[in-house]
C-alpha positions in Angstrom: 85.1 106.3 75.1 86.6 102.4 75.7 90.3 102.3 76.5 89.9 99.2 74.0 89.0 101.0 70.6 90.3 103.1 67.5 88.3 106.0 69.0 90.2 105.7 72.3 93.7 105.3 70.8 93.1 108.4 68.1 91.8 110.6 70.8 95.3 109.8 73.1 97.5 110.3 69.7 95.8 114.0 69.8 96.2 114.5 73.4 99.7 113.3 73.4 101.0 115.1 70.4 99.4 118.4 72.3 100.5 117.7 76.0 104.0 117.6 75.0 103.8 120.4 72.8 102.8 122.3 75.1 104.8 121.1 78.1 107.2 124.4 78.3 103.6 126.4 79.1 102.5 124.3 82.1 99.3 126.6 82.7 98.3 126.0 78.9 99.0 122.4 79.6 97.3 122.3 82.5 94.0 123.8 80.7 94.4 121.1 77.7 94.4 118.2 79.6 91.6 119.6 81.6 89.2 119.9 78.4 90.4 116.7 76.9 89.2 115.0 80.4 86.1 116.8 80.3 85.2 116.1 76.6 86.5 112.4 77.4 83.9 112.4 79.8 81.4 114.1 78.1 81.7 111.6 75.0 79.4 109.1 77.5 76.8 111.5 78.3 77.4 115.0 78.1 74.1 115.8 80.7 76.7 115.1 83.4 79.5 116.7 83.2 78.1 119.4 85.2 77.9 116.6 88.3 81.6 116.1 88.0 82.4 120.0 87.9 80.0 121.0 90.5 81.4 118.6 92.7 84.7 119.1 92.4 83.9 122.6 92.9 82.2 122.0 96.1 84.9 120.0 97.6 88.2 122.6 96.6 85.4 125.4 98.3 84.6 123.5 101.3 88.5 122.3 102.0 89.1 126.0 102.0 86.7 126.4 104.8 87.9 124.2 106.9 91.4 125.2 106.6 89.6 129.1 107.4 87.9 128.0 110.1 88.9 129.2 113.8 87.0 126.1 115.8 87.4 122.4 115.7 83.2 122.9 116.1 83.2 124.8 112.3 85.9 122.5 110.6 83.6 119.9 111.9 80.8 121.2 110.7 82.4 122.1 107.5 83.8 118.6 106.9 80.2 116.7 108.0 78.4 119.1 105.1 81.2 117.5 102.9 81.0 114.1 103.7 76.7 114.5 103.6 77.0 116.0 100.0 78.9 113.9 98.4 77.8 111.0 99.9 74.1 112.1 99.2 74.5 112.6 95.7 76.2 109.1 95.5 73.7 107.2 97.4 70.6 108.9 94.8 72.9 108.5 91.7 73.7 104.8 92.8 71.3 103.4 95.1 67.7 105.2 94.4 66.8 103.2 91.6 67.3 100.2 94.6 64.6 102.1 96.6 62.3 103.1 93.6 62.2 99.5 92.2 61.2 98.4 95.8 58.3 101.1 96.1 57.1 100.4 92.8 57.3 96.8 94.0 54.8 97.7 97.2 52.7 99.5 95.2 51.7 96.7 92.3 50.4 94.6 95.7 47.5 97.7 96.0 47.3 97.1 92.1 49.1 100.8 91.9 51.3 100.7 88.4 54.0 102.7 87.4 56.3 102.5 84.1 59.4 101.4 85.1 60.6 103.7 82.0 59.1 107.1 84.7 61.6 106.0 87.5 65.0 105.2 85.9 67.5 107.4 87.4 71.2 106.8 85.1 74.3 105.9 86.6 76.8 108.6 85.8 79.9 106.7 84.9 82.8 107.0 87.2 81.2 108.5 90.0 82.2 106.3 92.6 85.6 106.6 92.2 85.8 110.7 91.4 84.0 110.8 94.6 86.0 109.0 96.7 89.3 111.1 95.7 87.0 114.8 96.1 86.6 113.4 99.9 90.3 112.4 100.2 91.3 115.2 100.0 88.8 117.1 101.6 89.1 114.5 104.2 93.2 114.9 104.7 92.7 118.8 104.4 90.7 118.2 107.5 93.0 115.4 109.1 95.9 118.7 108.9 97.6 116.2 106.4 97.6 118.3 103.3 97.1 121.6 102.9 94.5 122.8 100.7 95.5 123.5 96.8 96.0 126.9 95.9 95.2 125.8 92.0 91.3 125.8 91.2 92.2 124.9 87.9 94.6 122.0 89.1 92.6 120.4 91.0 89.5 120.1 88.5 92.3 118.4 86.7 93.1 116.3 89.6 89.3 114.9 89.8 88.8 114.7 85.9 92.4 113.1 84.5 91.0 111.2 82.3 93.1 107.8 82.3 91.7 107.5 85.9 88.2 108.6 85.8 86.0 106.4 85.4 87.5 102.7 87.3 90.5 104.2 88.9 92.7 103.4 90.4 92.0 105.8 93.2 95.2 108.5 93.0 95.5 110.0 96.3 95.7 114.2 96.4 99.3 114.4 97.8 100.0 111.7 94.7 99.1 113.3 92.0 98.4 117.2 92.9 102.0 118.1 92.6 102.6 116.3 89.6 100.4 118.3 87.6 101.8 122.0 88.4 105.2 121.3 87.1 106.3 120.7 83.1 107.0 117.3 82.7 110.5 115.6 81.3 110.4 113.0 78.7 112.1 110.0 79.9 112.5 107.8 76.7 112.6 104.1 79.0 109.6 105.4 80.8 107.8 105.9 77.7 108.7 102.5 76.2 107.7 100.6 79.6 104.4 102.8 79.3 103.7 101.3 75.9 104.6 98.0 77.6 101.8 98.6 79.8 99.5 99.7 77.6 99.8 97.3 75.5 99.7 94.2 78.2 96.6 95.7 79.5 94.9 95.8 76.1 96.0 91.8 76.0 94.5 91.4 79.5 91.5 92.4 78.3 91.3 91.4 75.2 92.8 88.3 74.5 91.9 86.9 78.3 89.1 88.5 80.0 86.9 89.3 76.7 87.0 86.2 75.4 86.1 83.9 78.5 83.4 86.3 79.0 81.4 86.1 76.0 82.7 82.3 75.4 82.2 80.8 78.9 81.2 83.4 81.6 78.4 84.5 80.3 76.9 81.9 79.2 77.3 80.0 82.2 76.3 82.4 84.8 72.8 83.2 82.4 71.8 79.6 82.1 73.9 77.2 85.2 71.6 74.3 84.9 72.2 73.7 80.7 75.6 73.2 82.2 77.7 70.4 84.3 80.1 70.7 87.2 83.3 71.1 85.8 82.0 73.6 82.7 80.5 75.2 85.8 83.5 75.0 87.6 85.4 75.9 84.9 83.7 79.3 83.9 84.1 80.3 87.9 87.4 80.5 87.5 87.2 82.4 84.1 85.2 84.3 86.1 87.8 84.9 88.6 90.4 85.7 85.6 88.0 87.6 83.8 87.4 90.5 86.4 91.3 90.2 87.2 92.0 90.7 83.8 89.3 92.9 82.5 90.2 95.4 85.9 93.9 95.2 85.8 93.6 95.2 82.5 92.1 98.9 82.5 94.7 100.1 85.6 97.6 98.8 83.2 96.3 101.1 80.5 95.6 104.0 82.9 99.1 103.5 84.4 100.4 103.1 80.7 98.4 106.0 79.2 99.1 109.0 82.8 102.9 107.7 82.1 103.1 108.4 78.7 101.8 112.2 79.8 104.7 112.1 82.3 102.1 111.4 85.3 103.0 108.6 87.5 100.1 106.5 89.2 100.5 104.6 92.1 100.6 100.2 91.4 96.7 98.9 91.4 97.6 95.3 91.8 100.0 93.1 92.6 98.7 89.5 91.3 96.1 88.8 94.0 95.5 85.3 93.4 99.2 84.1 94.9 97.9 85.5 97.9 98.1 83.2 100.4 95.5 84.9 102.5 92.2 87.1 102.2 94.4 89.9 104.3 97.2 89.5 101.5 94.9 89.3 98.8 93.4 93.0 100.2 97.1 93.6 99.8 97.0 92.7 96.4 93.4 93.5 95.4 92.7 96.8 93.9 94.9 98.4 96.4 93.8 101.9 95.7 90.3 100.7 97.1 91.3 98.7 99.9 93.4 101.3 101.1 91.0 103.8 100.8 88.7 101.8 103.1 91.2 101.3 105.2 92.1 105.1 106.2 88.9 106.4 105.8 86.6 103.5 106.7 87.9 100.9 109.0 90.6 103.6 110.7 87.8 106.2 111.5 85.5 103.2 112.6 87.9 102.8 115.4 90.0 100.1 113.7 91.9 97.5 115.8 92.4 100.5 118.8 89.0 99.0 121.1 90.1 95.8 121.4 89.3 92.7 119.7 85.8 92.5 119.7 85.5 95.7 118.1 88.0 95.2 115.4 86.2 91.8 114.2 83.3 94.3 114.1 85.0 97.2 112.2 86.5 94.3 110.2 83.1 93.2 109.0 81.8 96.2 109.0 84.3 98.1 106.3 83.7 95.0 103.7 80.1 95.1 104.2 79.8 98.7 102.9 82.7 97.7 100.5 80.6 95.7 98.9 77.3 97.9 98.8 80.0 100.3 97.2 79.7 98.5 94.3 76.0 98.5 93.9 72.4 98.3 95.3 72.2 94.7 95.4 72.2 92.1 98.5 75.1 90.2 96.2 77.1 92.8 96.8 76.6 92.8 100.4 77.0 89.1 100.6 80.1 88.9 98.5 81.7 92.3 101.4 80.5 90.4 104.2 82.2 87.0 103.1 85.2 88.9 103.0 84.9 90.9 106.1 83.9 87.3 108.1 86.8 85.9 106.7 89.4 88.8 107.3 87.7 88.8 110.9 88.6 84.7 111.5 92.4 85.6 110.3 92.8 88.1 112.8 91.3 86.1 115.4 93.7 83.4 114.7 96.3 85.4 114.9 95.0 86.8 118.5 95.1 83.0 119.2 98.3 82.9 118.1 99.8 85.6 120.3 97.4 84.3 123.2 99.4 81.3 123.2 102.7 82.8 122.9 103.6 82.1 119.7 106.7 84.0 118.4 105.2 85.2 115.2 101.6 85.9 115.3 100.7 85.1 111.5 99.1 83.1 109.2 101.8 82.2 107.2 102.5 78.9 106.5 105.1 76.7 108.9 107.1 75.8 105.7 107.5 76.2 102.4 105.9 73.6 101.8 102.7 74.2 102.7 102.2 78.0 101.1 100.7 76.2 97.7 97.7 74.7 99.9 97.5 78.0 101.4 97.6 80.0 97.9 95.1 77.6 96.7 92.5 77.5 99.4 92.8 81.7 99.5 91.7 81.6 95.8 89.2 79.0 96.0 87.8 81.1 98.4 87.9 84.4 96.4 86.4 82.3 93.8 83.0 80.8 96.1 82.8 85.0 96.8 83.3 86.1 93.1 79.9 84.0 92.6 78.1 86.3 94.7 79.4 89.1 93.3 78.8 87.8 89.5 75.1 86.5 89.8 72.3 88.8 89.1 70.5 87.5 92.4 70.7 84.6 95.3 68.8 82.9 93.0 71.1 82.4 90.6 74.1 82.2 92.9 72.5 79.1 94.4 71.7 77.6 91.2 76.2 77.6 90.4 76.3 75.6 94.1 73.7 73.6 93.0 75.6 72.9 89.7 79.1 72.4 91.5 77.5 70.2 94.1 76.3 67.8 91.5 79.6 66.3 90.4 78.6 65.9 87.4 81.9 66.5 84.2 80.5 65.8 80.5 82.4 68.8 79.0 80.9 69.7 75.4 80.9 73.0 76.1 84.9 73.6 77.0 86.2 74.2 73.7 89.7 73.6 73.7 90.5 77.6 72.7 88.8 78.3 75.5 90.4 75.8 77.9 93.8 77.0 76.3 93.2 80.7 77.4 91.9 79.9 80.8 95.2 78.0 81.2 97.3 80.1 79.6 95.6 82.8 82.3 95.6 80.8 84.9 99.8 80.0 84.4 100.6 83.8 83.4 99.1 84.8 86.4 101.2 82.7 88.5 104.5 83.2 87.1 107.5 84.6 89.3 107.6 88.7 89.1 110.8 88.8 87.8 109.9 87.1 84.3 107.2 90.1 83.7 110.0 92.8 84.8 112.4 90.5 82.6 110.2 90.8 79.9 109.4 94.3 80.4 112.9 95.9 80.3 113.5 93.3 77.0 110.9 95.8 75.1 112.3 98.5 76.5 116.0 97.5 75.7 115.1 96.8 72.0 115.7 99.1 69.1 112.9 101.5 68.2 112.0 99.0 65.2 112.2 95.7 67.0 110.3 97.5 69.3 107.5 98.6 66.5 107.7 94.9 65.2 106.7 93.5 68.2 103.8 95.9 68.8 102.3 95.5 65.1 102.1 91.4 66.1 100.5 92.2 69.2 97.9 94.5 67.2 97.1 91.8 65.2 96.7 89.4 67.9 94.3 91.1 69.1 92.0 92.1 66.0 92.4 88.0 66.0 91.0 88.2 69.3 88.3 91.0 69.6 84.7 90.1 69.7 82.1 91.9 67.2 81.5 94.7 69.5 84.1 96.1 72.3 83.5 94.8 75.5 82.7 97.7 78.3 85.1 97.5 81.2 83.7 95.5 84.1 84.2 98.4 86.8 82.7 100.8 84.5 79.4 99.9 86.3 80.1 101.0 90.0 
């Protein structure tokens, strides 16, 4: 169920009209938005919702035991049987196929065939990111950070919310937990800046990411060489606004759509590309993720406490399995390890920095004048990575360098509507906060039918907009 169709927005009328219906019986509440999450999950294959229960179930079981337990030797034990299950069924849910494909590769040299039809294993949807917030809070239960949740019920609800389970953003346990055992209270501005959000998520994705996808990105990435430099150029950074958009675009609707329930989710992102370095773009960047890798990764790893060697190394190390997060594929792993090699050279500069006595040990720019270079190096940067993480294989990867390195810049292929959304992207994206929060508390000022005015032209932008068939969210895959 797409946050970007009719089925989507009828199914959240229902569950709205219910929720608040029901929000002086919190237990009854509670229960609803449980089965709505389940049958919202259900509606993309109904084979694994028992995954998502047992697993959930497992981890509220196991946090109990290691609260229970009277050694530091059984809540270790306890917590490494948690970390191996969850982590085991992740890695043969996400990474089996990998090992399958390579066997059945290894066998076809003895002239051994197999249907590749007898070894597909599905990818349940979501699973990455219900995963990683079972082990939070098993994880913090352990750490003595949160004690473990008296509610069964409540925290299958805390797994399965459905405006965050399947791409996030990650809601940590103490976030979200207490939220859901108390009645909500209507707060009429929060509702309107919730349909604020909604809405500018469903133009994010839409109007922006949507249509440089199937107009530019696509085509691009599936065929480099029928293409010059700068339309090569050009569809890297749609690239680069696509996934912004398309991924932000999803958080703003989660955001929008937990709000509107009275459930407040942490901020996702905080436009990335003005980052003016690949530490403040982690900043920026799907900060439920990056902070997640941070605490429960890069921290337990040993983080910068071993001196300097061994952060470079946890550095590296942290973005490496970042990016085999996201999939089986040595892409993946390419694109985290950029990243890590280059978060490891800004710390190092800054060790160089403080070595030499330097007063502020950063990589901030000496003046104001100099942050644009810096902003636009960062994001050329991000960009060379995004090709990694958008080809299907080094193959094609090197083809795009090949492409950019050509110099060639016949243009038939940049339309001008497309040129005109990539701009208007690329400008939106780098406008001053305070004109978004500006335009925000305009809508929510406005009268109720101003308000409804402006909503009804934003639906119709975007049936202008949509493509034949609704675009799956790019995240839905990991």
């Amino acid at each position: 169920m797409l946050f970007n169709t009719l089925t989507y927005a009828v199914f959240f009328a229902i569950v709205f009209v219910i929720a608040w219906l029901l929000r002086s019986r919190p237990r009854a509440r509670l229960l609803f938005l449980l089965g709505a999450s389940y049958y919202f999950y259900s509606e993309w294959d109904v084979r694994f919702l028992p995954l998502i229960i047992g697993s959930s179930s497992a981890d509220f079981w196991l946090a109990q035991r290691i609260h229970q337990a009277k050694t530091q030797g059984a809540r270790r034990a306890w917590l490494i049987g948690t970390v191996v299950m969850n982590l085991g069924v992740l890695a043969f849910f996400k990474y089996a196929q990998f090992g399958f494909d390579a066997a059945r590769g290894l066998l076809s040299l003895f002239d051994v065939q197999i249907p590749p039809e007898q070894l597909e294993i599905a990818l349940p949807v979501g699973i990455s990111f219900f995963t990683f917030e079972s082990m939070s809070y098993v994880i913090d239960v352990y750490r003595r950070e949160f004690e473990p949740h008296d509610s069964y019920f409540e925290y299958l609800t805390f797994v399965a919310f459905f405006p965050h389970l399947v791409a996030g953003p990650i809601v940590r346990p103490r976030d979200l937990l207490p939220q859901l055992g108390r009645a909500p209270v209507w707060d009429p501005e929060r509702g309107s800046a919730a349909i604020f959000l909604v809405t500018l998520g469903l133009i994010k994705k839409v109007v922006i990411g949507d249509y440089l996808a199937v107009n530019l990105v696509d085509r691009v990435f599936d065929s480099p060489l029928m293409y010059s430099a700068l339309e090569v150029y050009a569809a890297v950074l749609g690239y680069a606004l696509q996934i912004y958009c398309d991924f932000s675009g999803y958080t703003d609707i989660a955001i929008g759509s937990a709000a509107l329930l009275g459930v407040i989710f942490p901020k996702n992102f905080d436009s990335p590309y003005k980052a003016h370095s690949i530490t403040d773009f982690w900043r920026r960047w799907h900060i439920s993720l990056s902070t997640w890798l941070r605490d429960y990764l890069y921290i337990p790893l040993g983080g910068n406490r071993h001196g300097k060697l061994k952060t470079y190394r946890n550095l590296l190390l942290t973005m490496l399995l970042g990016g085999l997060w996201h999939g089986a594929a040595w892409t993946f792993v390419v694109w985290g390890g950029i990243h890590g090699m280059l978060l490891a050279i800004e710390r190092l500069a800054k060790d160089l920095l403080r070595a030499r006595g330097a007063s502020s040990a950063n990589l901030g720019p000496p003046n104001p004048w100099l942050r644009p270079l810096q902003v636009l190096l960062t994001f050329h940067l991000v960009c060379a990575a995004w090709i990694f993480f958008r080809s299907e294989s080094f193959t094609g990867a090197l083809l795009i360098f090949d492409r950019l390195a050509s110099g060639t810049t016949y243009h038939p292929n940049l339309s001008a509507p497309v040129v005109a959304v990539l701009a208007i992207g690329l400008v939106f994206h780098f406008v001053p906060e305070r004109l978004y929060e500006g335009a925000r508390d305009g809508f929510v000022r406005m009268p109720a039918v101003a308000q409804g005015a402006l909503l009804f032209g934003c639906m119709v932008l975007l049936r202008k907009m949509v493509q034949a068939d609704a675009v799956p969210f790019v995240y839905f895959q990991f």
